[in-house]
N, C-alpha and C positions, 0 to 999 in steps of 0.2 A: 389390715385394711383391704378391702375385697369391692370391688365396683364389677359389674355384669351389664353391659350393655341390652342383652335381650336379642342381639343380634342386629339393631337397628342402624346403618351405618349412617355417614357424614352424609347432609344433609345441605345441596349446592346453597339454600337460602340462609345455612345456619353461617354466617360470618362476624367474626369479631370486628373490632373499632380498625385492626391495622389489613382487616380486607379478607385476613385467614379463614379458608373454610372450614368451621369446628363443629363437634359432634356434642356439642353443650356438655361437655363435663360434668362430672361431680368437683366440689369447691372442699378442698381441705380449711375448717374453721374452727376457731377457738370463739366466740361469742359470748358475753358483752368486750372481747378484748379487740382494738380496731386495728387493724393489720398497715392498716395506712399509715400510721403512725408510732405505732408497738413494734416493737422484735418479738418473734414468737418462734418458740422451736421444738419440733416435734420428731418422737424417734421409735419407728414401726421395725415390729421385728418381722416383719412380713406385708409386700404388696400384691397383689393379686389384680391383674386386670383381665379379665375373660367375655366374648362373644362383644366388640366394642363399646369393650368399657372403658371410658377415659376419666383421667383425673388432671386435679389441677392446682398445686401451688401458688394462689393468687396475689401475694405481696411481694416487695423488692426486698422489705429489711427480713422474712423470714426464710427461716430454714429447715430441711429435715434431714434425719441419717434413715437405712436402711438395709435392714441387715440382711433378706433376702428379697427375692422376687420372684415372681412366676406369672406365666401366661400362655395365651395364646397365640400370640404377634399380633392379633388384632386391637389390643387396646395401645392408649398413647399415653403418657405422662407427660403433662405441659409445667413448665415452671418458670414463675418470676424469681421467685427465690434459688437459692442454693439447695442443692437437693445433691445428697453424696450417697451413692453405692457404691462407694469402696471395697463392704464389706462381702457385696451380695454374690462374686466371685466373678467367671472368665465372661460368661456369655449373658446376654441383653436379650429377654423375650420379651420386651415390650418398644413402642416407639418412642424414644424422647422427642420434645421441641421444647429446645433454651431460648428464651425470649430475650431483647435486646437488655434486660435488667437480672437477667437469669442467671446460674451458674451450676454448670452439673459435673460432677465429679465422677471420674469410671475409674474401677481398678486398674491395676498398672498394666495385668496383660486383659484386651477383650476384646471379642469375639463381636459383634452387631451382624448378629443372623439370621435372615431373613426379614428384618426392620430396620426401622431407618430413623436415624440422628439428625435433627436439624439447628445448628447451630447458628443461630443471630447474637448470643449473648457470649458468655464465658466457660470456656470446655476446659475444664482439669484432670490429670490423669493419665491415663495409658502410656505410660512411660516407657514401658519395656517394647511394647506387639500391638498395634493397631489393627488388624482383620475384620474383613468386610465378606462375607460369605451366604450362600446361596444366591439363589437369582432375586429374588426382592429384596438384597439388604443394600442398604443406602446408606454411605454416611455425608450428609452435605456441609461444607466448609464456606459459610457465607463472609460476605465484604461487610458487615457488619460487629463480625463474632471475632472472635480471638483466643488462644489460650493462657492459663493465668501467667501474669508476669510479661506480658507481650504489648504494644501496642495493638488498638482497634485495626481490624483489617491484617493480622500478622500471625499465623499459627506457626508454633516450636514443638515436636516433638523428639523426646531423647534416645526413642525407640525406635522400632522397622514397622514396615508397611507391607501386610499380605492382604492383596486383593485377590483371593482365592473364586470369588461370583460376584454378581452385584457391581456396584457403582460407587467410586470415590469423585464426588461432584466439588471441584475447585469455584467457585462461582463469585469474584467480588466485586459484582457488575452493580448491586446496593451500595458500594463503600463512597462515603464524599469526599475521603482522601484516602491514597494508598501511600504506606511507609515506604522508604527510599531503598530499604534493603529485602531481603529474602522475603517471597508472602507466606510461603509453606514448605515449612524445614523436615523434614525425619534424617537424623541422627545417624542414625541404620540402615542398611538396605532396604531395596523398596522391590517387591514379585509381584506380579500380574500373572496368574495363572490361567486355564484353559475358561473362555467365558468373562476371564474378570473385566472389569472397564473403569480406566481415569478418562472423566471428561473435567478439560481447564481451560476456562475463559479469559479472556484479557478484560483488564480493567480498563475505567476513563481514561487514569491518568498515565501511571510508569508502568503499564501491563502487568504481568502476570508472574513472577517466576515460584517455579518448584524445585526442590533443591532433595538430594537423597543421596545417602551412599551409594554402592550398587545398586542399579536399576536392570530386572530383569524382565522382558514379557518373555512368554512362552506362547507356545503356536496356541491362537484361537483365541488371545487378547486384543484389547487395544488401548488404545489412548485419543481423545476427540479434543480437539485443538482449535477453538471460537475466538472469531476475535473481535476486537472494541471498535466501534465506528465514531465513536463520538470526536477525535480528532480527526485533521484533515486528509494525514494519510495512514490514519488506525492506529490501533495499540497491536503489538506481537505477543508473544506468551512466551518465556525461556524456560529452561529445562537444564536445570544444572546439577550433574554427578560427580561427585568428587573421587569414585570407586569408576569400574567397567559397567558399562550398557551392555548389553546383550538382547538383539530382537529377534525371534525366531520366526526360521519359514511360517506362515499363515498370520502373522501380527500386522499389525495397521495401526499406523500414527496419521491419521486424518486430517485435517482441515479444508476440505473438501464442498467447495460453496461457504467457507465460513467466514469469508470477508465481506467489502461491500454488498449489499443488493444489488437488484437492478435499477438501473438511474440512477446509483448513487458512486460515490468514490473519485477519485483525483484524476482517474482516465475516463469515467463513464461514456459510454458509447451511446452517440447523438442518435435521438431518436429518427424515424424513418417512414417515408408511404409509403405500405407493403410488408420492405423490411429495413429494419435497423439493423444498426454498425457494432461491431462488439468492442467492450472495454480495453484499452491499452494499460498498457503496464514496463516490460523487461522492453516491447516495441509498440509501434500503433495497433489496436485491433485493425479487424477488419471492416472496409464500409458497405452498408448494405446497401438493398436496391434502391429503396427510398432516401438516402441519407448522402449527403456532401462531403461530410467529412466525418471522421472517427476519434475515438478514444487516443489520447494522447501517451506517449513514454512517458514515465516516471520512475521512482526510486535509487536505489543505490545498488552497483554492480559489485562493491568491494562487501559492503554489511549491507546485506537486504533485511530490511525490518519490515517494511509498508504490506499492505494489506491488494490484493487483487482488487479491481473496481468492477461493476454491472456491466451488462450490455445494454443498449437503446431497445426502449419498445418502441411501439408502432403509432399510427396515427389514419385513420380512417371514422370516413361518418359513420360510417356502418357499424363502426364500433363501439359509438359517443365518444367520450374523452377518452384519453391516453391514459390505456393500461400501467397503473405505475409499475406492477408486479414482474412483469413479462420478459424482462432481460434476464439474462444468466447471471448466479451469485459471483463474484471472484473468489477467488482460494485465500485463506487463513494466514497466519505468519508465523512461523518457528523458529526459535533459537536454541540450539542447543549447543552445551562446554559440557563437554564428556573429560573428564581429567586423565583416564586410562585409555584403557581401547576399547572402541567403538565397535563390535561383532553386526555388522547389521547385515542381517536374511533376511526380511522383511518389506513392508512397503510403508515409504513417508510419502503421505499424497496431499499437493495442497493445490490441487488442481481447477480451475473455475467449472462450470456446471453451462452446460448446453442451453442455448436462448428459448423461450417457450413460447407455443404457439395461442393464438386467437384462434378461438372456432370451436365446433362448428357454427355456435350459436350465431355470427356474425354470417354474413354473406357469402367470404369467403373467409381462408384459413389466413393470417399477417402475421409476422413473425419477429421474434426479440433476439438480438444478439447475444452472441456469449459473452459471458466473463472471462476477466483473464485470470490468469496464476497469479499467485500468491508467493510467499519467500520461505525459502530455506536456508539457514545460516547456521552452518555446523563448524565446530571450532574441538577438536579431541588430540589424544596423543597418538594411538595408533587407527588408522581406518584400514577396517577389512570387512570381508565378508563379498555378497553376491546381489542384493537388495536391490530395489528400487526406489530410487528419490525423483518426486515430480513433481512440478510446479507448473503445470499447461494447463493452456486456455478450452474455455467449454469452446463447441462447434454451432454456426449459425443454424436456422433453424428454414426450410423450402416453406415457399407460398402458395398457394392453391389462388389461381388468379387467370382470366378470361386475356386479359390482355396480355399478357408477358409471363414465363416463367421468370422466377424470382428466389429472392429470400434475403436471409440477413448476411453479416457477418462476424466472423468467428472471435472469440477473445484471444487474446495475445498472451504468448510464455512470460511466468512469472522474472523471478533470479532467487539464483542459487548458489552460494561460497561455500566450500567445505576448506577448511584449514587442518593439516596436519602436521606431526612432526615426520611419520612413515606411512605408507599405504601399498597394502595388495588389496584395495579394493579392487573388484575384477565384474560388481553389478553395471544396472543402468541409470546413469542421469539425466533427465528428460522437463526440458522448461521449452516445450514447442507451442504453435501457434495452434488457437483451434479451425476445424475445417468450414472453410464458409460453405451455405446451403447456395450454390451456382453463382456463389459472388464471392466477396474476397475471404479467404484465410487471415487468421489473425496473423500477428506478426511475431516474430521470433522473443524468445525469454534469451538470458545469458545463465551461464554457469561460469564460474569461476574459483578454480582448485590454486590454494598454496601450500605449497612444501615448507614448512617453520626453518626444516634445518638446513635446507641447501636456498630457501630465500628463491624459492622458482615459482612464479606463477606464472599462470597457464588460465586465457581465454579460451573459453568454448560455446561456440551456437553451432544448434544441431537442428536442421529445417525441417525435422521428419518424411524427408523428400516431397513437398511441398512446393513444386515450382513455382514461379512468379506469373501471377494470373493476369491475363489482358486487362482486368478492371483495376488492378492496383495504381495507381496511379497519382501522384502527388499535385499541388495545385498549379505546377507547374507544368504539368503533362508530361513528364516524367515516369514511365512505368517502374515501377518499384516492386521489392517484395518485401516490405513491409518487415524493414532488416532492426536485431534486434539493437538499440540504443545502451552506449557507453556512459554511464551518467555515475555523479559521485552527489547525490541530495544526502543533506539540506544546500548544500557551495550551487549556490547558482552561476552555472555556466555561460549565461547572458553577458554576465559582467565580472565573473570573475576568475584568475586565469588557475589555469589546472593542469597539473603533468602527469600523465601516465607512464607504465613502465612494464611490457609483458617479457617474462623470459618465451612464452610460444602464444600466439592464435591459432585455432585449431578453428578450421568451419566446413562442418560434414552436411551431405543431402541437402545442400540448397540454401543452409545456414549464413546468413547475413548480415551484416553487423555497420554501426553507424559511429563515427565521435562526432556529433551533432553543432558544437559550436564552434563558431570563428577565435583565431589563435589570438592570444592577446599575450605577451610576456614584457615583464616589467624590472629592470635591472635594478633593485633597491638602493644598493650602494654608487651609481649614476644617477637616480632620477629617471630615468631612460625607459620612456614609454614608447612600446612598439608595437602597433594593431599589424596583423597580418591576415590576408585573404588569398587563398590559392583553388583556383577554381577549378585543379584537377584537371586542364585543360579543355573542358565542354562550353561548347561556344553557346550561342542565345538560339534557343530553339524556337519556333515558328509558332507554337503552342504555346507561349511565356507571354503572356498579353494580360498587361494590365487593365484597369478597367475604364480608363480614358483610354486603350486601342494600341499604347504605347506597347511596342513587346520589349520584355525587361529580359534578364538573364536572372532572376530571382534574387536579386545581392542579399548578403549577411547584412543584416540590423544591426545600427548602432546601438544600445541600449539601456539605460539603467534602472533597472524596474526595484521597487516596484512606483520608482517616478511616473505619475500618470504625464510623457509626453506632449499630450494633446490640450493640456491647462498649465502644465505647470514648465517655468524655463528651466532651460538646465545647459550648464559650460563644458564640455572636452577639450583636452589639451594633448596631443599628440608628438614627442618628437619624432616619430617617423611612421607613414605609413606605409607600408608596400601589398604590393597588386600583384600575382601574376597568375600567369594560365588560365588568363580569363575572372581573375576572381574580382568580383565585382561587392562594393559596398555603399550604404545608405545612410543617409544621416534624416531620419524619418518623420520632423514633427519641425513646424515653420517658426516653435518657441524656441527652437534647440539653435545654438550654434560650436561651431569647433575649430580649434587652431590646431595647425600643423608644421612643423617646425620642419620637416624633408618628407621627400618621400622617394618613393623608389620600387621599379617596378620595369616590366617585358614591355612595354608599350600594348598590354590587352586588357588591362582589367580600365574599370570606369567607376568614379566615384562621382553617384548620385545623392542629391542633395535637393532635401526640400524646408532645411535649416539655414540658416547663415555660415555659412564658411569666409576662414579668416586664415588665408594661406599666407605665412608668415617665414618665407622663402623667396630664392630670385632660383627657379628653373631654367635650365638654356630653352628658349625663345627662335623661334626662326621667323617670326611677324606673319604665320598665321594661324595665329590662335592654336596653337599645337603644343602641347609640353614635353617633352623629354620623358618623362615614364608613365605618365597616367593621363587617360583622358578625363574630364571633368566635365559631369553632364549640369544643370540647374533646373530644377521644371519648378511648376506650380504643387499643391498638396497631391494632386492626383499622379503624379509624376509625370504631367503631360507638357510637352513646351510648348506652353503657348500663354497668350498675357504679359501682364510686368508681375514680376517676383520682388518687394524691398524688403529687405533686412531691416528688421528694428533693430535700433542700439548703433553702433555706431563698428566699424572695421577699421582698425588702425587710426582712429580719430578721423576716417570721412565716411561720408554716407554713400553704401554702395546700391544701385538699381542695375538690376542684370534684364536684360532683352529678348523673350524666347525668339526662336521664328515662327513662322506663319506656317511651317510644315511640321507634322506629328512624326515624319519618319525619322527611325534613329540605324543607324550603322558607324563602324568603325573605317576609317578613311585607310584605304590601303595604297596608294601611291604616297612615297615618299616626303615630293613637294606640292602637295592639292594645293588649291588656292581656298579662301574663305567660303563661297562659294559652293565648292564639293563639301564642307564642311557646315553644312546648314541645323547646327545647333545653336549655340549663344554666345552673344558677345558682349563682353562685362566692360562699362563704363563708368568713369566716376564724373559726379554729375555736381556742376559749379551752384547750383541751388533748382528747387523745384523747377520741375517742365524746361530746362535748358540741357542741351547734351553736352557734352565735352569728348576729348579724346579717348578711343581705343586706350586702355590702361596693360603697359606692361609689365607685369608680376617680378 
């Protein structure tokens, strides 16, 4: 059978029913027999496809053998049916595409070079050697296709993997469900030779993993590493060897911008006039000129899986609407279980991509923040070698502006955990902030190394000597640097309590680092509920002004999210709270209330409350209004004292109304014995029925 195209290639308007751009085939046909309903099977002792000539297999129930082949790489063989070259020996001169009903058959060992295999349907075959060779040869492994005997979305090979040129495309971003176990096996070792390339995408659902004996690149390969945005904080892609890795100086394992967009993802950096804020991630981005606040920390410092988030674009008339495109991409997600040892010379980069600008066409140039870093989580027996692994944020992007120089700011370092059982690794690991364009640096990523057999782990932020910029500044005027965040997601930390445990922190060039939430430990075997607040000694700063004028000391939130507070009630029950060095706490929503069975504390921290509290204790008393460890503020929603405040419901079976004062100032009373007086906050009564006062109430 012999098809010659005449030279005429694929033609953008020629497309099939599933959108495919096709070069109209020739239709292999038996006629008056109807294929739609018939088995038909036909067996060429030779194909021929020359100058784009394609052919096509056009029913599910039929099939053909073929006993050789030849061509020019320019023709394609399409098939709905089964279509076996078993016999036709190592190497492929033509293109297949297996359609979702297809099934094509290659000998055990082959060769696809210089063309390319597209499988949607059912690949059988190549048991022994899978090789992908010259620079056009493609073999694509879609979320659709499978090999025989496998579930939809699951390729098994018994053989190795030599990507010698060309492109092994893992891609099962089509699939509407991914199997729970391995997506792409070989049996065998897997080379990546000079030029070769694996690119592997993460799926919707359980990502992506590829699975191989030995895995070798050699210099001038690599591997491109995309990931899934369709959940909240991405899908990662895993890479699991059961033999040694080995990456050689000039190799590259990417994922590089391959996470969220810009304005998109779980930190995305708020957009900005002028400039916007870059993505958080391992810490906050950075905020730009135009922007309030930034990309938030997220992920996991122990198993990083999440995906780097965008940076903020911009907002000007000059521009019309908001550039969606404009922020910097975030970095990708890696996993890799190397079972031997890890040789890595090479560079693993999953670093976010630099915010991009507006202009010239606009007025002026306005500018998008960066992305942040993305994850690395490496898990092997032995790590060594001299390599690079990075996970840092893109850098903001400078403004071209008559009023103010400007710009954005930068995305924040990803995390990064490498587990071993030994290591002479002696490279660089690098999850830094990126640099903001005259405003803020993003904020620091984590690393963090365990030792399997001596059970040592070791935090590490490295600030890239990155000092803390005059604009870093939290909402409490607090200048900050943007230090990177100890988190353990999906455990939310709001409410639920968490123990760490480092054998060392290490923080080099300006490296930063946060445990973000208030203590809470809970004694199971007592019952024994214990909130803790320690305010590190920092008193209320002048800059800490809420927005009724109150200046606050910032307090930890009470909180149980994802209870919406502000609709819905909600009960705490405390046996003990303690306060000190200042550490101050809020019970933040006029639905909420909370009991407390003791408390205890330096006499500095202050529990503010815009709930009902139901102190369920007798503190020593000295008759004015003073307690024994904690002071205890009451305001209105705004946390401002003033008005009447009543608790709905009911406190110990009476009804409490508490009395702001007429003055908005707040301080901590430092003589011993003030009188009520020098104490001009509130005074809690219990009240014999509507509009009648009663007595000062002693607790």
């Amino acid at each position: 059978l012999m098809v010659n195209g005449g030279g005429l290639q694929t033609n953008a308007n020629w497309q099939d029913a599933a959108g495919l751009s096709l070069s109209r085939p020739a239709w292999i046909m038996n006629e008056p027999v109807n294929g739609a309903t018939t088995p038909q099977s036909f067996t060429f002792s030779r194909i021929t496809l020359l100058n784009y000539g394609d052919v096509l297999l056009p029913y599910a129930l039929w099939d053909m053998t073929v006993q050789s082949v030849a061509g020019d790489q320019t023709g394609t063989l399409y098939t709905m049916g089964t279509t076996d070259l078993t016999p036709c020996g190592s190497v492929l001169p033509m293109n297949v595409y297996v359609y979702p009903t297809g099934t094509f058959v290659l000998a055990p060992i082959m060769d696809v070079r210089g063309v390319y295999v597209a499988v949607h349907g059912t690949l059988s075959g190549a048991q022994q050697n899978l090789t992908v060779s010259q620079p056009t040869g493609r073999i694509w492994l879609l979320g659709d296709g499978k090999t025989a005997n496998a579930p939809v979305s699951q390729y098994n090979f018994g053989g190795s993997l030599t990507v010698s040129q060309g492109i092994l495309l893992i891609d099962p971003r089509s699939a509407t469900a991914m199997p729970a176990g391995t997506w792409v096996t070989f049996a065998g070792p897997a080379l990546v030779q000079t030029a070769g390339q694996i690119q592997i995408f993460a799926s919707q659902t359980n990502g992506t993993v590829f699975s191989s004996g030995n895995f070798t690149l050699n210099s001038g390969s690599s591997v491109t590493i995309g990931g899934n945005t369709a959940t909240a904080t991405g899908q990662s892609v895993t890479m699991v060897v059961a033999g040694a890795m080995t990456t050689a100086t000039g190799t590259t394992i990417t994922g590089n911008g391959q996470g969220f967009g810009g304005r998109t993802g779980v930190g995305n950096g708020p957009n900005g006039f002028y400039g916007a804020s870059g993505g958080g991630h391992g810490g906050p981005g950075g905020i730009g000129q135009g922007a309030s606040t930034t990309g938030i920390a997220y992920g996991n410092t122990f198993r990083p899986t999440s995906l780097g988030s965008g940076g903020g674009g911009n907002i000007h008339s000059n521009c019309g609407t908001i550039n969606q495109n404009n922020g910097g991409s975030g970095g990708a997600a890696l996993r890799l279980v190397v079972s031997g040892t890890f040789l890595h010379s090479g560079t693993i980069d999953m670093d976010g991509t630099i915010g991009a600008s507006v202009g010239p066409s606009c007025t002026y140039t306005w500018a998008g923040g960066g992305g942040s870093g993305g994850s690395v989580w490496i898990d092997t027996g032995v790590w060594t070698g001299t390599g690079l692994v990075t996970a840092s944020g893109g850098a903001g992007r400078p403004t071209t502006m008559v009023a103010a120089a400007g710009g954005s700011g930068g995305g924040s370092g990803g995390r990064i955990a490498v587990y071993y059982n030994s290591s002479t690794y002696s490279g660089t690991i690098l999850a830094q902030g990126g640099g903001g364009s005259a405003m803020e640096y993003g904020g620091r990523g984590t690393i963090y190394l365990y030792d399997k057999s001596a059970s040592f782990s070791h935090l590490m932020v490295n600030g890239g000597g990155l000092q803390t910029n005059a604009n870093w500044q939290d909402a409490a005027g607090l200048s900050l640097s943007r230090p990177a965040w100890i988190m353990n997601e999906p455990v939310n930390g709001a409410t639920t309590p968490q123990s760490f445990t480092f054998s060392r922190i290490t923080l080099l060039n300006y490296g930063d680092v946060l445990l973000p939430y208030t203590i809470y430990l809970y004694d199971k075997s007592a019952s024994f509920s214990h909130l803790m607040v320690n305010g590190g000694g920092l008193q209320t700063n002048t800059y800490w002004t809420d927005a009724g004028g109150v200046s606050l000391s910032r307090p930890a939130w009470i909180l149980n999210d994802p209870v919406n507070g502000a609709t819905t009630p909600q009960s705490f029950t405390f046996s003990r709270i303690t306060l000190l060095n200042y550490g101050d706490v809020l019970l933040p929503y006029a639905l909420w209330d909370m009991t407390v069975q003791s408390v205890d504390g330096d006499q500095t921290g202050v529990l503010f409350t815009i709930g009902c509290w139901r102190p369920n204790w007798h503190p020593v008393h000295d008759g004015h209004d003073r307690f024994d460890a904690v002071w205890i503020r009451v305001a209105d929603e705004r946390l401002r004292v003033s008005d009447w405040h009543v608790c709905t419901g009911t406190c110990h079976g009476r009804a409490w109304r508490v009395c702001g004062s007429a003055r908005h100032s707040f301080g901590r009373p430092t003589e011993p014995d003030h009188q009520p007086d020098d104490w001009q906050d509130v005074v809690v009564r219990r009240w014999q029925d509507p509009g009648r006062s009663g007595q000062p109430v002693q607790f």
